[in-house]
N, C-alpha and C positions, 0 to 999 in steps of 0.2 A: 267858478268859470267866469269868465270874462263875458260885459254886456252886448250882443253885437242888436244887430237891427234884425226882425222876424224872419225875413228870408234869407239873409245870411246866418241867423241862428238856426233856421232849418237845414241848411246846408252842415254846419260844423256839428248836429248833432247827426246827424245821417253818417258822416265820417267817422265820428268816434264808436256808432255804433260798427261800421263797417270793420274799423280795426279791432276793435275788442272781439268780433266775430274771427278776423284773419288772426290772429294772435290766439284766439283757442282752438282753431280749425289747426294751424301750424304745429301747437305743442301736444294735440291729438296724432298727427302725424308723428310727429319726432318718435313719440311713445311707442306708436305701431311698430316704427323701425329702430330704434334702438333698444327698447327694452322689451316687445313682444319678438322683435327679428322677425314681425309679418305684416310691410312696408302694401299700403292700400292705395296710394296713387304712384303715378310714372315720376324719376326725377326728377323730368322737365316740368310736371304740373307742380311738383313743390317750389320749384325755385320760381316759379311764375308768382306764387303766392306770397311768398317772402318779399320778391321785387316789388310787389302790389303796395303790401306792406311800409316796404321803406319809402316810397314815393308818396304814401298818405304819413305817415309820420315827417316827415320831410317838408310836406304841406300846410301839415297842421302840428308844428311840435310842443304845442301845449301839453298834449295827446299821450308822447314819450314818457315811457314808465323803465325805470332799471333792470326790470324782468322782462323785456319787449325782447323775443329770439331774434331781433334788429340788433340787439346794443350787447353784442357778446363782447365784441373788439369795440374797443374808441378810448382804450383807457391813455394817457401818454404817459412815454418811457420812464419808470422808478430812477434815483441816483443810488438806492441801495433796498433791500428789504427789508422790513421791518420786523422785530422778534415778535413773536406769539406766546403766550405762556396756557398751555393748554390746563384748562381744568384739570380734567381728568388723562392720568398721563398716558403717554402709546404707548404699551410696551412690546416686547419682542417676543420671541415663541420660541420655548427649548429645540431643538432638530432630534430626531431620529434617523440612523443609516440604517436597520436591519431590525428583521420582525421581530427581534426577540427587544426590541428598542421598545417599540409598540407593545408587547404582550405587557412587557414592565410598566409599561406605563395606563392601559387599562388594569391594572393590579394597585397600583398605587390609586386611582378613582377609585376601584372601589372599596378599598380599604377606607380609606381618606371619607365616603358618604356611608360607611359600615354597609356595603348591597352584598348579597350577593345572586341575584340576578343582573342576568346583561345589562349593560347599557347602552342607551340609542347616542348615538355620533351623528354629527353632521358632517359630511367629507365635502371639499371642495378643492379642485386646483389651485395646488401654489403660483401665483400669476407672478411673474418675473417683468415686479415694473416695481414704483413709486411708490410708500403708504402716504394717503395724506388724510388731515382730518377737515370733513366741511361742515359748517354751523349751518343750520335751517332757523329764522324764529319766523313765525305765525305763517310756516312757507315759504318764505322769500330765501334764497341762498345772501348769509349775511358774512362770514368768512370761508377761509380755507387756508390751513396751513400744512408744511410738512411734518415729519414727524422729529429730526431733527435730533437733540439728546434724549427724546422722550418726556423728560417735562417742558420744554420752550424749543417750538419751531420757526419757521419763516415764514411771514404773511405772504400768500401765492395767490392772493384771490382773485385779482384782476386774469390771471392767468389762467386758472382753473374756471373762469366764467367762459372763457375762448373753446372750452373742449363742448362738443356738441351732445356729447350723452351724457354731460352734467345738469339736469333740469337745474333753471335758472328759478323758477317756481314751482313746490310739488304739486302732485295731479287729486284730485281728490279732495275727500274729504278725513277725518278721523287721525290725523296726523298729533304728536305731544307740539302747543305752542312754542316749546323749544327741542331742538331735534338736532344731537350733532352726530352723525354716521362715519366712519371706515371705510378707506375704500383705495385701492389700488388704479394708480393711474400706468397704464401698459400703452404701446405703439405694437401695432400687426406685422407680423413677419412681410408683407406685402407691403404695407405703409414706410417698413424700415427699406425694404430694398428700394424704394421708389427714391425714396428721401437721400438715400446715398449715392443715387444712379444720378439728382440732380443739383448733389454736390460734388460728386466728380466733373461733373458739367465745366461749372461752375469754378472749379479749383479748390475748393472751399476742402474744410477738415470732414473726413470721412468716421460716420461713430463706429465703434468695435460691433456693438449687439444693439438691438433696440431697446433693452433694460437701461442702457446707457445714454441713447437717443433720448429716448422718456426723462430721464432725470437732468438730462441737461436743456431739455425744454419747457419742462415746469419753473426753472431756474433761471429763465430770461429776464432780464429788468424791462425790457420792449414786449406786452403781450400782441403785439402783433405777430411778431416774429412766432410766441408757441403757438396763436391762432392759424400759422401756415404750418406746422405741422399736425401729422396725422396722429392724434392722441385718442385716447379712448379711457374709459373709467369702469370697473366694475366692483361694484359695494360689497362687503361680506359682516357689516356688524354696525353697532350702536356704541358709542363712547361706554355710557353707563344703563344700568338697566332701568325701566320707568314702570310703573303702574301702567302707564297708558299704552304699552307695548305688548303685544303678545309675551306667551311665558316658554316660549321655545324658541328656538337659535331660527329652525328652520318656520316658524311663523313669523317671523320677524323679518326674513327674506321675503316671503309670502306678499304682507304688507308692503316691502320695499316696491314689489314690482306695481301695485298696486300707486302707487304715488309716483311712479316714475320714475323709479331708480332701480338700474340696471343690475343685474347681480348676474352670476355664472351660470351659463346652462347647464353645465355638470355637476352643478351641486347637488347631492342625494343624499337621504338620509338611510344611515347604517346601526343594525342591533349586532349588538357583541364587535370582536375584537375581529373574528374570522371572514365577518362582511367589510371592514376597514381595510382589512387585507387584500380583499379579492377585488375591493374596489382603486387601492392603488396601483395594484397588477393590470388591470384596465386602462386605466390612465397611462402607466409605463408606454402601455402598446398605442395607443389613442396619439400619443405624447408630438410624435414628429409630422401626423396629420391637421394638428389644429393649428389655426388661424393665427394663434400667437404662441410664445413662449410662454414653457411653463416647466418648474425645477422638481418640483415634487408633488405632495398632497397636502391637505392641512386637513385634522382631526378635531373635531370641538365638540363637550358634552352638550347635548341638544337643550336640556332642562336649562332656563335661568335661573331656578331655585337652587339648582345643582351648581351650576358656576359661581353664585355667590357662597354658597356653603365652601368650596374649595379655595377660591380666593387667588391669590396670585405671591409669587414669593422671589423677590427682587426684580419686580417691575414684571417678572413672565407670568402669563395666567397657566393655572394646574391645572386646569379644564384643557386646555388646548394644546396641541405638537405639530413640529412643520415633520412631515415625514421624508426627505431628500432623494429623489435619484440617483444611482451612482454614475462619477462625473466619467466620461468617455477617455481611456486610458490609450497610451500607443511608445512606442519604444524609439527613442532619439541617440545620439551619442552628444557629451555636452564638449567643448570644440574650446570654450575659456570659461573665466570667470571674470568677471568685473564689480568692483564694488562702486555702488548711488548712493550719494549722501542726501537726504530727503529732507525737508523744510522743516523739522525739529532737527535738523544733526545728524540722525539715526542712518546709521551702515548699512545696506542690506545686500548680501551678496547677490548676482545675479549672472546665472550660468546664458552665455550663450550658445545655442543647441543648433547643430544639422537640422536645416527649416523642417517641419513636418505638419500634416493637418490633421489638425483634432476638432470635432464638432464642427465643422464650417467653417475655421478660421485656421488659416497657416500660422504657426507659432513658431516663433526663431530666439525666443527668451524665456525665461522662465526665473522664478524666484526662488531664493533657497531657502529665502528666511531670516536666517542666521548663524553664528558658528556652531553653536548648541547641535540646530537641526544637521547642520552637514558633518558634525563629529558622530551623531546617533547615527546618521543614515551610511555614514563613511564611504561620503562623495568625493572624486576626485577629477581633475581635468582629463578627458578621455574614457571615462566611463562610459559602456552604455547603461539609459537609464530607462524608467517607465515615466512618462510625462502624462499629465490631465490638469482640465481646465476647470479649476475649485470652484463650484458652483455655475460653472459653466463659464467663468469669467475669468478669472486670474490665472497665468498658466501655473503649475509648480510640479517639483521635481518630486516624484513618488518613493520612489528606490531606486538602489543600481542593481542592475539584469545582471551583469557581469565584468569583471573588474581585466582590462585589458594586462598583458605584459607589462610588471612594473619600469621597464624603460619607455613604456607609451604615456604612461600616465603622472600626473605632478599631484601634490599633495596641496591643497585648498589653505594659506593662513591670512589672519587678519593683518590687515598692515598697521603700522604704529600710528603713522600722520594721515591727517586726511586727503585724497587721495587733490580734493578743489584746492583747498587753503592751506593743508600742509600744518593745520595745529595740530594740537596731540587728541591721539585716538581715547574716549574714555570709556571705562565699562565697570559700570560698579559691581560690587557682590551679588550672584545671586539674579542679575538680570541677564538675561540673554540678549539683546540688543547694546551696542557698541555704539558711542557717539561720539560727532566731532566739538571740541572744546570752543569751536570759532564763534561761537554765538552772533554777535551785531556784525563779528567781520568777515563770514564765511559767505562767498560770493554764493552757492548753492542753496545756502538760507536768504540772501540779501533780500527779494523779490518778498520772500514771505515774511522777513523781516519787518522791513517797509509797511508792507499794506496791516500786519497789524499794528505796529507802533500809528500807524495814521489812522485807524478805526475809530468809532464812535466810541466807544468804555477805554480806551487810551487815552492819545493824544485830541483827537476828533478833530481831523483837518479835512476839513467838508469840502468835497468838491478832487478828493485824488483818490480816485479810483483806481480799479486792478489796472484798466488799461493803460491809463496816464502812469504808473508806477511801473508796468511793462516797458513802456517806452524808456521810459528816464532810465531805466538801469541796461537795457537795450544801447542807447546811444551812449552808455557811459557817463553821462550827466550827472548819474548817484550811484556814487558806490558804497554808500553806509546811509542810516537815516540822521547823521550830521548834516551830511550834502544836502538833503530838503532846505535846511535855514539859510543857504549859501545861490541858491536858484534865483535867476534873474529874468524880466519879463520878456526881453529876447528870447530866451531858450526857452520858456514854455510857452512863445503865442505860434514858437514855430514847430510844434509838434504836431503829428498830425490830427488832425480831426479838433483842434480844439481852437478856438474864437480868442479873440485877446481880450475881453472881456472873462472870458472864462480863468480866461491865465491869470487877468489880475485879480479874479474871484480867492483863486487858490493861495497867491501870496497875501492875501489879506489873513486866508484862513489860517495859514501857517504863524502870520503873525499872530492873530488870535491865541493861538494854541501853543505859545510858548509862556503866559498863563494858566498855570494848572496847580496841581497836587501832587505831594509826594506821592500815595498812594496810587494814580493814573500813571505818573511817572514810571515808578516801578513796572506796573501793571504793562505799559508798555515796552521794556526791555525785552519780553518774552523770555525772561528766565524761565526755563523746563518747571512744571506743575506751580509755579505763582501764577494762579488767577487771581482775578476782583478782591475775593475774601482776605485770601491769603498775602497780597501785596495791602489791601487796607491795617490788618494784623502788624505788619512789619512796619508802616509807617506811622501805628500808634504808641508801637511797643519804642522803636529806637528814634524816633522825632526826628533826624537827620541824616542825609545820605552818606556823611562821613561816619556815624556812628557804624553806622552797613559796612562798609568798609573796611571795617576790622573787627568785626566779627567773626568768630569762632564759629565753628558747627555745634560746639556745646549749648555756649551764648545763643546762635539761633533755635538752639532745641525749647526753649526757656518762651519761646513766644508760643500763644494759643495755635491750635492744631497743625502745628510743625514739627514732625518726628523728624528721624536723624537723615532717611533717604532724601526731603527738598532738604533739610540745612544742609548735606551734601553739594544739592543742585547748586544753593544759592552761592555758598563758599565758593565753589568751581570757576561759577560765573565773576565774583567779583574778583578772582584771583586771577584772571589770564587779562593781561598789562593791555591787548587791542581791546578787550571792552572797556575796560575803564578808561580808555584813550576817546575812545566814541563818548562816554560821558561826560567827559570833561570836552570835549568839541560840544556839547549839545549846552552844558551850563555856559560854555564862553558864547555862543549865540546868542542867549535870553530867555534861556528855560528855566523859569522860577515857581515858586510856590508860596503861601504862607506861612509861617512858619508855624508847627506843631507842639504844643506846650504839654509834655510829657508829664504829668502831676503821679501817677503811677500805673502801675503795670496790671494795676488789678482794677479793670476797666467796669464799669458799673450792670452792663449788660452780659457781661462774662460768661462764658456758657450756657446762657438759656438761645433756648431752638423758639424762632419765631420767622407765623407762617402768615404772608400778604394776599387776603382774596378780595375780590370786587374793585371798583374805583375810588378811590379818595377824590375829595372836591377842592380841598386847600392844598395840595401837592401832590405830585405826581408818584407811582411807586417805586422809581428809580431813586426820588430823593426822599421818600421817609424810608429805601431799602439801605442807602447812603448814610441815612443820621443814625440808623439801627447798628449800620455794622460799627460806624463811627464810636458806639456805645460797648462795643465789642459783644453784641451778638450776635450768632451766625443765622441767617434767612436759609429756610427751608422751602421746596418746592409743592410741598405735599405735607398734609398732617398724619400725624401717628403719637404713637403715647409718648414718644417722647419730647413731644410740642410742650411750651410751655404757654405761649399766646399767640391767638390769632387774631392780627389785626382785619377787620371785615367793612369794607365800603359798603357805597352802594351797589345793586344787584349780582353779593356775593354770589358764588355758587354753590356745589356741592363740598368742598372744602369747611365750609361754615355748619352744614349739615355734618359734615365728618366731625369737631369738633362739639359741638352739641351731645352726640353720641358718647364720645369719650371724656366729657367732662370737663372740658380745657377752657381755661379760661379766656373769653371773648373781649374783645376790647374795641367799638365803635370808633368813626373818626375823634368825636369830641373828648372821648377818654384816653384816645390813642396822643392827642397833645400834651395833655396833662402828665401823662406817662412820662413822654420826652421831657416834660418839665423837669419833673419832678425826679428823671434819672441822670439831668445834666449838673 
């Protein structure tokens, strides 16, 4: 602390006492009213206290601490998110429609722990919102990401600091020094209407349900903006299990409320399968009275000794089941058919139906799916049909009730050409989705085109966002990402919202980014399933774009984990004369590389699985995941016996622990050089 003189040192220490008193008085309240829901002063006395608050922080901001229920908002607006690679990955939860869903599945527990006495469940409402996951270390809230593919989310945490029943620090004491918790970020049926009521106001875009409200306001780059929506959180678990944690599902809530983290008030805990039952039946009824949305139940073996015994098998845990609701069903006639070409290609037919309401919302469309679905269900224009909203959210066509007079009705086919750009329709064997062949030139992909060829792990032309790339292909300015290297600083200082500084921000970056790698090149074509790996694989195996070029699907089978469906994709792609037209517009600009010295095909890292945990000090893990694959090894997310090393920084985590376990061989930063040495 700073020297001041004795009476002004009595003063600044009278202050900080004042605030560290208003600042545990505050996050005592928060507690009452968020997580006990038995709120002990008047509104007006909390926000008196808060204001108290800012005014002595404001005074004294030596004082300001990142935990201060003051500094929820102040963060400035993101240019994009950042990825997250979660330790321990989310995974998702099998569904159950019907009891006999459920009796199978307590069958399968107790088979699976040899019991045969009941087992205790923890039931809890399926909350119809967000998953995200937030790190606690020694208390302080230090991340929060979404769940995202399950192994690598998006960094949300400036956002998730804005929702007010997120303790910004937990309450208590006895917490693990590192804590990272589950938890569903929802918006209240009352928060959604209000919020809609003052963007109708407003003119602004009105959301469908608040499940969607929620997910699109964790997902602002401005956390101000989620900090003015009504969000709310409620916790239902623990990444992984600790020593330091109780040893049941429902002590571990217990705990939670105890520190300040909100969790359901209808979670209960249930013995046998017939109490699981009676308790979703309850729920059912309870369902259209509560405060927010909610889709079904969710089932989890209470024991933690039991959930690791059981384990989890392709990302889903065997301890736990979402039990679903059935969705609100109602009878429409469908009126046509139109087919959307959606930002991979992909055709989806879609009936437009006599408007009708189902669950709250009027629906005047519905999806069919695909040809498959409408040949099985033997859809036609003018049927009537059963309609409901899948999972409460997507409409879709159930069955047909009855098949009018065949002179009323037309028979549903796929068209050849796309219906935007007019290339040919494709459908390979064996898949049920149809796609358009337009790739770089199909106006209905262009937008999504765009913004990923200009993404970071592309091209990485910093500074052209969704908006700026909405507009360009809005006014016409870009009709392919050719046109990017063709932009002049006229037309982008006079778009809107953007500075001419910014403008020439972005033609710098473009210039930049006409430096790169075959591999990122590719990568950003968006050929159908060439990701990262799989575009690095191709730029090591054939060294040149022209080599690509006349490749065979056989020839492309011949590269590391490339079966015949992408040598398919890839062949397709180079084979229709406007993409390769867009390539050659992108190399006559000054899209270059180094050149690739193809020595052989049997790459030194070849098949072995290797898995990146903690931080490295001498490079970052982008670029030792870059020199790895470069080696032709494929990087994993997660260890398993089929790992062959894991490279481990500093303050690995459980991944390193997994490993140890299994025997796998461990490889520090200093041995991890010598590796690369000694495998170049």
């Amino acid at each position: 602390m700073p020297i001041f003189p004795d009476k002004k040192k009595k003063e600044v220490m009278h202050a900080h006492e004042q605030i560290e008193r208003l600042r545990e008085e505050i996050n005592e309240h928060n507690y009452h009213y968020h997580v006990l829901d038995n709120p002990i002063i008047s509104d007006a006395e909390y926000d008196q206290k808060l204001q108290l608050l800012k005014e002595l922080e404001k005074q004294f901001p030596l004082f300001v601490t990142s935990d201060s229920p003051t500094q929820r908002v102040g963060a400035n607006p993101l240019k994009e998110f950042q990825q997250v690679q979660h330790e321990i990955p989310m995974g998702s939860l099998d569904n159950a429609f019907t009891e006999n869903d459920i009796i199978a599945f307590d069958q399968r527990v107790r088979s699976r722990l040899n019991l045969q006495d009941e087992i205790v469940y923890m039931c809890e409402p399926k909350m119809d919102g967000v998953a995200v996951s937030i790190r606690y270390e020694k208390g302080r809230l230090i991340r929060a990401a979404t769940r995202g593919d399950g192994e690598t989310g998006e960094d949300i945490t400036q956002n998730i600091r804005t929702i007010k029943t997120v303790p910004l620090r937990l309450r208590g004491k006895g917490y693990p020094s590192i804590l990272e918790v589950r938890g569903e970020v929802y918006m209240s049926k009352k928060g959604f209407d209000l919020l809609n009521k003052k963007a109708e106001e407003k003119g602004e875009k009105i959301f469908i349900n608040p499940r969607n409200a929620a997910a699109g306001s964790v997902r602002q780059l401005d956390p101000k903006i989620t900090g003015s929506r009504p969000l709310s959180i409620c916790f239902y678990g623990v990444a992984s299990p600790s020593p330091d944690l109780p040893f049941t599902h429902s002590g571990i809530l217990t705990v939670f409320k105890k520190w300040g983290l909100p969790v359901n008030a209808y979670e209960q805990e249930a013995k046998g399968v017939a109490a699981c039952l009676a308790y979703y039946n309850a729920m059912k009824k309870k369902r259209n009275n509560l405060p927010y949305e909610i889709d079904g139940i969710v089932l989890k073996v209470n024991s933690i000794e039991n959930q690791t015994q059981l384990g989890f098998i392709s990302k889903r845990p065997r301890w736990a089941i979402a039990y679903k609701f059935p969705a609100e069903e109602v009878m429409t006639t469908i009126e046509a058919v139109e087919f959307q070409v959606g930002r991979t290609g992909a055709l989806t037919p879609v009936a437009r139906l006599r408007p009708v309401f189902v669950h709250g919302v009027t629906i005047s469309n519905a999806t069919l799916h695909n040809m498959d679905e409408i040949h099985r269900k033997k859809i036609h224009v003018g049927d009537k049909v059963i309609v409901r909203r899948a999972g409460d959210v997507i409409p879709e066509v159930v069955r047909v009730v009855a098949h009018e007079e065949p002179s009323s009705v037309k028979a549903i086919s796929l068209p050849l050409y796309c219906p935007v750009c007019h290339s040919k329709i494709e459908q390979v064997e064996d898949e049920a989705v149809a796609r358009c062949s337009g790739g770089l030139f199909c106006p209905a992909q262009r937008k999504e085109a765009i913004k990923h060829f200009s993404s970071r792990r592309a091209m990485d032309i910093e500074g052209l966002g969704d908006k700026i790339i909405d507009q360009l292909v809005d006014t016409a300015l870009v009709n392919s990402v050719a046109d990017l290297y063709s932009l002049q600083f006229e037309q982008l200082a006079n778009l809107e919202r953007l500075a001419e500084k910014s403008a020439q921000n972005i033609l710098d970056a473009l210039q930049k980014s006409k430096k790169t790698t075959l591999a990122r090149f590719l990568f950003s074509l968006g050929i159908r399933e060439v990701g990262e790996a799989t575009a690095k694989q191709l730029a090591n195996y054939f060294g040149e774009l022209s080599a690509l070029f006349s490749a065979t699907e056989e020839s492309l089978q011949k590269v590391p984990d490339i079966g015949p469906v992408v040598a398919g994709h890839i062949a397709a792609f180079f084979s229709e004369k406007h993409n390769r037209k867009i390539i050659d517009e992108l190399i006559a600009a000054g899209i270059y590389w180094p050149k690739i010295m193809v020595t052989s095909h049997n790459l030194p890292l070849s098949g072995k699985i290797i898995v990146l945990t903690g931080t490295l000090q001498r490079m970052s893990r982008e670029e030792a995941k870059e020199k790895l694959e470069n080696l032709g090894a494929k990087i994993a997310g997660s260890v398993s016996r089929k790992t062959n090393y894991v490279i481990a920084g500093e303050d690995a985590g459980s991944k390193l622990e997994k490993a140890k376990e299994l025997g796998i061989e461990i490889l520090n930063e200093e041995q991890f050089l010598k590796f690369l040495t000694s495998a170049t």
